[in-house]
C-alpha positions in Angstrom: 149.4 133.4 171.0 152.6 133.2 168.6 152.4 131.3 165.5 155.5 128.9 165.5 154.5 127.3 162.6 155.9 130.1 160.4 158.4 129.7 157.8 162.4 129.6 158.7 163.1 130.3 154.5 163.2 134.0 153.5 160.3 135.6 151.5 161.5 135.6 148.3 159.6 137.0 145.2 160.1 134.8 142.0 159.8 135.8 138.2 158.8 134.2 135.2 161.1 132.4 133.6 163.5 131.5 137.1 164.7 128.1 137.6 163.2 126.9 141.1 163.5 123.6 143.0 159.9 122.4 144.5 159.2 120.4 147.2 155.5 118.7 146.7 154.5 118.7 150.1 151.6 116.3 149.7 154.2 113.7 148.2 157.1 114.1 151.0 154.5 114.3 154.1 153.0 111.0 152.9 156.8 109.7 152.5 156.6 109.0 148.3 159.7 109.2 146.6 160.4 111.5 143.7 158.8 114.7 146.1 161.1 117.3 144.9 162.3 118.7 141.4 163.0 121.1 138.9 160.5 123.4 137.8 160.5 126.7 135.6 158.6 129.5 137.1 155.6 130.2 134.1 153.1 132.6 135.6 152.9 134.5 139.2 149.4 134.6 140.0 147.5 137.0 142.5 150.3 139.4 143.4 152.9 136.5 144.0 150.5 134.6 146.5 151.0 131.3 144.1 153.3 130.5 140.7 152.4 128.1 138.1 155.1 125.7 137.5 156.5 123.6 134.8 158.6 121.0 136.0 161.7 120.0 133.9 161.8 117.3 131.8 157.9 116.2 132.1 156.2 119.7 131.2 153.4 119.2 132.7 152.1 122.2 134.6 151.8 122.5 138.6 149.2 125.4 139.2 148.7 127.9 142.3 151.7 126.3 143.9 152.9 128.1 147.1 156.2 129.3 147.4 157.0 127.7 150.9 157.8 125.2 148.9 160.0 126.5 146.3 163.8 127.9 146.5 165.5 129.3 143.7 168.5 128.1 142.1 170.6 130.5 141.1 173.1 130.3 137.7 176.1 130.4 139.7 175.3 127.2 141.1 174.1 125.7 137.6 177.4 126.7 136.0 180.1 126.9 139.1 181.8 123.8 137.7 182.9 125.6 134.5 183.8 128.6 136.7 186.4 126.2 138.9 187.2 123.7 136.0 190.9 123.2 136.3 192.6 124.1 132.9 195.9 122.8 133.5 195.4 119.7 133.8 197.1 116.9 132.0 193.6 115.3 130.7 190.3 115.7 129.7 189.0 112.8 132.0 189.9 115.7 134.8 187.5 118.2 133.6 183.5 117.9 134.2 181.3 117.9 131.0 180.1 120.8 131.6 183.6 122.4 131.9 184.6 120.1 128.7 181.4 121.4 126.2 182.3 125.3 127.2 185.4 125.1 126.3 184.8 123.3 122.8 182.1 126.1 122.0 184.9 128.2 122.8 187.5 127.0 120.4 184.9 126.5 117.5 183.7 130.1 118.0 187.4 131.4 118.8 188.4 129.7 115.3 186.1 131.2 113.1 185.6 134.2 111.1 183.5 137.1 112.9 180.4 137.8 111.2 179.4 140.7 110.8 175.4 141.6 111.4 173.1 141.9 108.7 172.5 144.6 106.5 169.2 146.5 106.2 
């Protein structure tokens, strides 16, 4: 007989230090709010079988988590609305904060002196 209880997701093999959204599933079968968030991968245990987690802001760790119930969230994603931020635009109010604190590192980096690296 043919397991249709399998997983629709593709496997996917996460590393230590990845960004990952995870889904508790004892929270969102028994219907509680607040069932998914943002966690950093910390530690792949038993060949990738499980990851510890620590989920972002609260830092405390979620151990031998399964990853059916984590997808990872790529940095384009995190920083497409700086890549698509319009620059001609007439005002700030236009731009996202995001798009608005890149470019202000850019101008204070852009307007100072290059330093050059230490000496030995």
């Amino acid at each position: 007989m043919r397991d249709i209880t399998q997983s629709t997701a593709p496997a996917t093999t996460y590393k230590r230090g990845q960004y990952v959204l995870y889904r508790n599933p004892e929270m969102f079968w028994t219907g509680q709010e607040g069932h998914t968030f943002v966690c950093r991968v910390e530690r792949i245990c038993v060949g990738g079988a499980t990851y510890d987690l620590t989920p972002l802001p609260s830092g405390r760790q979620i151990t031998a988590v399964s990853p059916d119930y984590m997808r990872l969230l790529p940095a384009i994603d995190a920083m497409r609305d700086i890549d698509t931020a319009p620059l001609n635009t007439d005002t700030a109010d236009d731009m996202t904060a995001a798009a608005m604190a890149w470019l202000t590192q850019q101008a204070a980096t852009a307007n100072r002196r290059p330093e050059l690296p230490a000496q030995r």
